[in-house]
DOLOTOR-198005 format. One record per residue (C-alpha): x, y, z. Coordinates in Angstrom, 2 decimals, always signed. Layout:
residues N
<east->X north->Y up->Z>
...
end
This chain:
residues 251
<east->+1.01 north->-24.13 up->+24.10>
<east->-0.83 north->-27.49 up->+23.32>
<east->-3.16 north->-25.96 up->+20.60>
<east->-1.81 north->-25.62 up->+17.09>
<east->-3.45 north->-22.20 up->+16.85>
<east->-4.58 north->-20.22 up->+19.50>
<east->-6.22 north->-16.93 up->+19.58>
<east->-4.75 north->-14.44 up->+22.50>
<east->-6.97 north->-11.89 up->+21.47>
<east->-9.63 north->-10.41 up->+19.54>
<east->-10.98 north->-6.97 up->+19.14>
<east->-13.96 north->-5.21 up->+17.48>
<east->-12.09 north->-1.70 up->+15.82>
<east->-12.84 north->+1.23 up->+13.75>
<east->-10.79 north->-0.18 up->+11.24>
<east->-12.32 north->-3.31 up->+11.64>
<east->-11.96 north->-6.89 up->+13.56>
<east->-8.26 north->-6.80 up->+15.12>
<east->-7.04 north->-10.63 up->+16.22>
<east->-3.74 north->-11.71 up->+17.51>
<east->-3.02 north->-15.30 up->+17.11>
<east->+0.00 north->-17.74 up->+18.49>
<east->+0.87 north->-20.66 up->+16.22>
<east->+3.21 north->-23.24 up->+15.81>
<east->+4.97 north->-22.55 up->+12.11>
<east->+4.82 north->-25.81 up->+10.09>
<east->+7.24 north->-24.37 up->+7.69>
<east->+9.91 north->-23.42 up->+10.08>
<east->+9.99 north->-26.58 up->+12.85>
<east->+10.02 north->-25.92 up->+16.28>
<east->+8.99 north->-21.55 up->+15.85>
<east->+6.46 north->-20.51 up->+16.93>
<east->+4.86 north->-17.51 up->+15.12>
<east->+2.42 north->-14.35 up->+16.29>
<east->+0.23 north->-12.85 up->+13.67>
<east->-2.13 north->-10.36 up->+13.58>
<east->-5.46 north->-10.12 up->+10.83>
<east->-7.11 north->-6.58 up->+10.41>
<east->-10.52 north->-6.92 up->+8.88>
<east->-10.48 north->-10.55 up->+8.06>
<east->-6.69 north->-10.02 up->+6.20>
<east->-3.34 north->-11.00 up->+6.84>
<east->-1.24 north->-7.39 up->+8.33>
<east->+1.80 north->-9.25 up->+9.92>
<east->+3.97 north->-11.77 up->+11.13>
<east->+6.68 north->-12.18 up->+13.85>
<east->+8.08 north->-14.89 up->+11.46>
<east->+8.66 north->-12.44 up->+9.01>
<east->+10.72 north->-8.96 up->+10.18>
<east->+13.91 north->-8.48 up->+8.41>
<east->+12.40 north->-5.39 up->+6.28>
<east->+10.67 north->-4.03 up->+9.18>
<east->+13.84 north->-3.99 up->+10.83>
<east->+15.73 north->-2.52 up->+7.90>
<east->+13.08 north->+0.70 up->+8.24>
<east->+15.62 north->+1.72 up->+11.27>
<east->+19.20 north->-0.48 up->+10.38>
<east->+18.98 north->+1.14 up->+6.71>
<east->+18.26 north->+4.74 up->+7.85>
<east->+19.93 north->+5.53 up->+11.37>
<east->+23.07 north->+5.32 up->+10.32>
<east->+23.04 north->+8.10 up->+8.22>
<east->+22.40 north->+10.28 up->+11.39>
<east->+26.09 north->+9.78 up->+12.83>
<east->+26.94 north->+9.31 up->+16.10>
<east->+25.03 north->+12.59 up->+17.66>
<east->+21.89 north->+11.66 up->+20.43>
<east->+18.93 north->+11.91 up->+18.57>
<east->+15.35 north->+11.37 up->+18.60>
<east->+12.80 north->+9.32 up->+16.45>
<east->+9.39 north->+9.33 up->+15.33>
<east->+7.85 north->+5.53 up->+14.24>
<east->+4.59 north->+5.91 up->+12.90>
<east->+3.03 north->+2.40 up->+13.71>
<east->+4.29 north->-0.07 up->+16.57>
<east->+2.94 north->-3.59 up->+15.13>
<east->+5.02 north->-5.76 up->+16.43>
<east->+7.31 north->-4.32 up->+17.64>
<east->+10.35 north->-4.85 up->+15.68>
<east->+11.08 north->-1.13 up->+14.34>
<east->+11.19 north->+0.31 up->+17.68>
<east->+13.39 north->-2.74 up->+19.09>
<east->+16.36 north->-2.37 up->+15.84>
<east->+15.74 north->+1.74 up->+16.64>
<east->+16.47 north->+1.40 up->+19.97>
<east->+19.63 north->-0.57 up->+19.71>
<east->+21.41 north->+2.30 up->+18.16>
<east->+23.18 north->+3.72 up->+21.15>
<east->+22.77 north->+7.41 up->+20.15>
<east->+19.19 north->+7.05 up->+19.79>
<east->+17.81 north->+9.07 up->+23.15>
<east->+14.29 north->+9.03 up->+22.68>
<east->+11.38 north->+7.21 up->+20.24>
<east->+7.76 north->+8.11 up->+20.36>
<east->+5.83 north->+5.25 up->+19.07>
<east->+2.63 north->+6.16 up->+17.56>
<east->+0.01 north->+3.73 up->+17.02>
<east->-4.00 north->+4.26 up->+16.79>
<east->-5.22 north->+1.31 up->+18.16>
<east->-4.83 north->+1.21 up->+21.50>
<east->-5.57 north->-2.76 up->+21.31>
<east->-1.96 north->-3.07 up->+19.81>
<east->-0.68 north->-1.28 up->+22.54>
<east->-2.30 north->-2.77 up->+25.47>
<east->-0.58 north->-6.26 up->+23.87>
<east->+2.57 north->-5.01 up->+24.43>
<east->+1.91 north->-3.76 up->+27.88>
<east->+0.12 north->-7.11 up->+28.84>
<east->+3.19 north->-9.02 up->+27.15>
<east->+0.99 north->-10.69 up->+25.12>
<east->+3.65 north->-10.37 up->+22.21>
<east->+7.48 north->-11.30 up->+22.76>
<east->+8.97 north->-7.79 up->+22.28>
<east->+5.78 north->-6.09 up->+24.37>
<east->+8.09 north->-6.19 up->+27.79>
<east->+11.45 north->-4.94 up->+26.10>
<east->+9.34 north->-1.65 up->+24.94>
<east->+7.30 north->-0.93 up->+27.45>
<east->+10.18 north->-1.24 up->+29.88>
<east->+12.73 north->+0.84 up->+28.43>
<east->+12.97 north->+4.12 up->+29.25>
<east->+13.37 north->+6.22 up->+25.59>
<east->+10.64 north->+4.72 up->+24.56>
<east->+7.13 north->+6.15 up->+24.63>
<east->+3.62 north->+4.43 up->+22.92>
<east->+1.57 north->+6.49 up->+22.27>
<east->-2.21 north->+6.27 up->+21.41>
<east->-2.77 north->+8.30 up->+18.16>
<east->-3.25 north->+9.14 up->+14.61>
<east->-0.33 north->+9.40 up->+12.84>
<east->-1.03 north->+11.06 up->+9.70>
<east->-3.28 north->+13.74 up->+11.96>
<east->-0.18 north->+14.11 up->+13.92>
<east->+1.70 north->+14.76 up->+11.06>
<east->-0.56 north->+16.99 up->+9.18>
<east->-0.96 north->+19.31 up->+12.03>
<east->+1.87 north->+21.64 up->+13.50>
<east->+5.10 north->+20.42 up->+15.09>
<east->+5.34 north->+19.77 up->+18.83>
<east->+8.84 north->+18.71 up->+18.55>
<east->+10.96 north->+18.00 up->+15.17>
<east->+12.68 north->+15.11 up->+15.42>
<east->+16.22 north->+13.72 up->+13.59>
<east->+14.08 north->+10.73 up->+11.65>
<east->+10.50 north->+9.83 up->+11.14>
<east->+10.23 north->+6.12 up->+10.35>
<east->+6.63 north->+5.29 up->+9.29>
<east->+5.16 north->+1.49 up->+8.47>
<east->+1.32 north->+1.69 up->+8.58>
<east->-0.51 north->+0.98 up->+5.18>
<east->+0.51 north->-1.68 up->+2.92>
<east->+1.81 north->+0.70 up->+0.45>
<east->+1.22 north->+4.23 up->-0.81>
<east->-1.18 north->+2.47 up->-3.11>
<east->-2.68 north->-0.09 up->-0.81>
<east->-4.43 north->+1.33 up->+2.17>
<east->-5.53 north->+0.59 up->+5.23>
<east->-7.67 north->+3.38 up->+5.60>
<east->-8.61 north->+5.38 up->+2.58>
<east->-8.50 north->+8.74 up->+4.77>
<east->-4.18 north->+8.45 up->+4.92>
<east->-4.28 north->+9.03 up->+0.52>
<east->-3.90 north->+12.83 up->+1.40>
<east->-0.57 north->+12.35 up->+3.21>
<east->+1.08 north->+10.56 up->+0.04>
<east->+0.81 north->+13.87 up->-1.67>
<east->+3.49 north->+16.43 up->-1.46>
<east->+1.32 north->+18.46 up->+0.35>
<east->+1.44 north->+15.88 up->+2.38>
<east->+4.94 north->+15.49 up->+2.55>
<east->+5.35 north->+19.20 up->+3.00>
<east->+3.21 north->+18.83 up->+6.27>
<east->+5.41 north->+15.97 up->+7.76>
<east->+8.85 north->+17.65 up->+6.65>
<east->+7.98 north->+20.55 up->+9.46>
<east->+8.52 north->+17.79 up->+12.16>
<east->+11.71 north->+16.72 up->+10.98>
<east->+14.73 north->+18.63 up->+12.26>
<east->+17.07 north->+20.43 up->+9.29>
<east->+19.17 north->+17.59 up->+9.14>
<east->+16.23 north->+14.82 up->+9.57>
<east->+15.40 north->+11.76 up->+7.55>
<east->+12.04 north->+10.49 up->+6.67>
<east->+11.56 north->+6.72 up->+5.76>
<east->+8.63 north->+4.75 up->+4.77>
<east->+8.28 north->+1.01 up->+4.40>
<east->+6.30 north->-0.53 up->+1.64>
<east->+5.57 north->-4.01 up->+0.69>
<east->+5.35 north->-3.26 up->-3.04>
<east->+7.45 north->-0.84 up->-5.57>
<east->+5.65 north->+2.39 up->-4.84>
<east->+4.24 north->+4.48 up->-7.91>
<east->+5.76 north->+6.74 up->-10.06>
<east->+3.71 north->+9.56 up->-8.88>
<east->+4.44 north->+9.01 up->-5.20>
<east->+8.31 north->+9.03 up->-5.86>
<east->+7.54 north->+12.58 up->-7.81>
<east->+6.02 north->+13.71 up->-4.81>
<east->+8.98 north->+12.72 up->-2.66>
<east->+11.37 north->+14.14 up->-5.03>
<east->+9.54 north->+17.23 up->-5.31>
<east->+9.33 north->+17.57 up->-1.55>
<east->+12.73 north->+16.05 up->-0.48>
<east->+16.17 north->+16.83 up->-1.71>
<east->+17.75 north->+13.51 up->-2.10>
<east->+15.77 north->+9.95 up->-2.29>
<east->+17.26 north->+6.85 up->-1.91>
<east->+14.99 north->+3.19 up->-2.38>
<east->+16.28 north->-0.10 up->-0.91>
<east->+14.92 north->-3.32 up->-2.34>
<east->+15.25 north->-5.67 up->+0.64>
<east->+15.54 north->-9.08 up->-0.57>
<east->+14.52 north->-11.99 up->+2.31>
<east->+13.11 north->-15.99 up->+2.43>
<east->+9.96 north->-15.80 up->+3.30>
<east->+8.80 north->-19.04 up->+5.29>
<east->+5.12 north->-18.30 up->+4.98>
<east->+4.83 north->-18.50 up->+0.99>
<east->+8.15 north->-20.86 up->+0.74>
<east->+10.05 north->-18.90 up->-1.69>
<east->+12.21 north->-15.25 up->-1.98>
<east->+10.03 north->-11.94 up->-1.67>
<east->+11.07 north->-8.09 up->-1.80>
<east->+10.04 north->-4.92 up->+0.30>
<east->+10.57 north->-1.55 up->-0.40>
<east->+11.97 north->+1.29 up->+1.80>
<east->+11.86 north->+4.79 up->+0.80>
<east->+14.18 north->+6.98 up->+2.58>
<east->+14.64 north->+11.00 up->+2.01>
<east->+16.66 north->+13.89 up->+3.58>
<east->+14.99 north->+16.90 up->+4.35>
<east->+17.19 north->+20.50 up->+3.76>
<east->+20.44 north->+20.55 up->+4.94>
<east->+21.51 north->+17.26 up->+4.04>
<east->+23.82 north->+16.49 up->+7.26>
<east->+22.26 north->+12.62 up->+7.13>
<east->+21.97 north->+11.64 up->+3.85>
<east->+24.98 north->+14.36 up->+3.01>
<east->+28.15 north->+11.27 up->+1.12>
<east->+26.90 north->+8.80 up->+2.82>
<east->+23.65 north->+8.64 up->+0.14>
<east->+23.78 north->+8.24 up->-3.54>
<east->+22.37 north->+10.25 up->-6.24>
<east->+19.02 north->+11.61 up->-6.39>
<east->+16.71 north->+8.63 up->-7.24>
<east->+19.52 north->+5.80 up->-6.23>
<east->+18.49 north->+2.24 up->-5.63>
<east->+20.09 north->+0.01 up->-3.24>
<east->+19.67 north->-3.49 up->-3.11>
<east->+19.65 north->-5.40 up->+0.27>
<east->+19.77 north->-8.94 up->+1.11>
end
């Protein structure tokens, strides 16, 4: 790549103009950096990962050694589904994206993890709408549902997902997890007081990890947020999670 920027591809969406760029990172010599813009803003950056990873390296273990199967609501870039699948008890992951533009990247290997995922066989991308998937009835129940799509409950991308940050909501998406299941959500800000009521009125324990990480693109320290909760039975989040309302911070 001679080009200090170039653009590998640009798409005209419902939720707006969708572009994937390839750059070299100034602030990190010698990287070179993906990112992708949604409606003329910033969504993310392969430069940038560690709390997307923590969605699945904070959560799985809770679900012991025993096969199970997991339900990522938005692929991106790929790196929840890669940390997911190297957990060696993890037998399946459905993917779930709704632009099909973000999926046809990875199948073209436009974007470094795209050949990892659409090569291994427990993985499945699939072209949908999450929070319709959700709201509707169960297919399958699954051991976790790990979902990174909006900003935050308070920051949207779309203004139609506000209903699922409800506990009605909630209520919907707890029929697809198994007894035993774990629900996750990853948020780039401290999520509202009312949202965490819903949770807690929906979910029997909730747990929120403050994950602490350099981030090259505005030179200093920044914080996500990942909210994790265990559905009935408890087997996941049984003394392996703290009290009701605990918060965990990782760096």
């Amino acid at each position: 790549m001679n080009a200090t920027f170039e653009e590998l591809d640009y798409r005209a969406t419902p939720l707006g103009e969708l572009t994937l760029w390839r750059r070299h990172a100034l602030s990190v010599p010698g990287a070179v950096v993906y990112e992708v813009r949604l409606a003329g803003e910033f969504l993310m950056s392969s430069l940038v990962n560690d709390s997307e990873r923590a969605l699945a390296t904070r959560v799985l273990p809770r679900l012991g050694q025993l096969p199970c199967d997991v339900l990522i609501g938005g692929l991106g870039l790929g790196h929840t589904a890669q940390a997911t699948l190297q957990f060696p008890q993890v037998r399946s992951v459905v993917v779930v994206e709704r632009l099909p533009e973000i999926i046809d990247w990875h199948r073209r290997e436009l974007v470094p993890l795209g050949r990892e995922l659409s090569t291994d066989p427990r993985c499945e991308l699939r072209c949908a709408d999450f929070f319709a998937l959700v709201g509707g009835a169960p297919e399958r129940r699954f051991h976790a549902v790990l979902l990174d799509i909006d900003h935050s409950p308070r920051y949207l991308l779309d203004a139609g997902h506000g209903s699922f940050y409800t506990a009605a909501g909630l209520r919907r998406l707890k029929e697809h997890l198994k007894p035993d299941g774990v629900f996750a959500l990853w948020s780039a800000d401290r999520a509202s007081d009312g949202f965490l009521a819903a949770l807690k009125d929906v979910f029997d324990d909730v747990e929120t990890h403050a994950i602490d990480f350099y981030n090259p693109h505005i030179g200093q320290r920044d914080t996500n947020f990942i909210y994790a909760a265990g559905a009935d039975g408890i087997h996941g989040m049984d003394k392996r999670v703290g009290r009701r309302g605990t918060e965990v911070t990782d760096s």
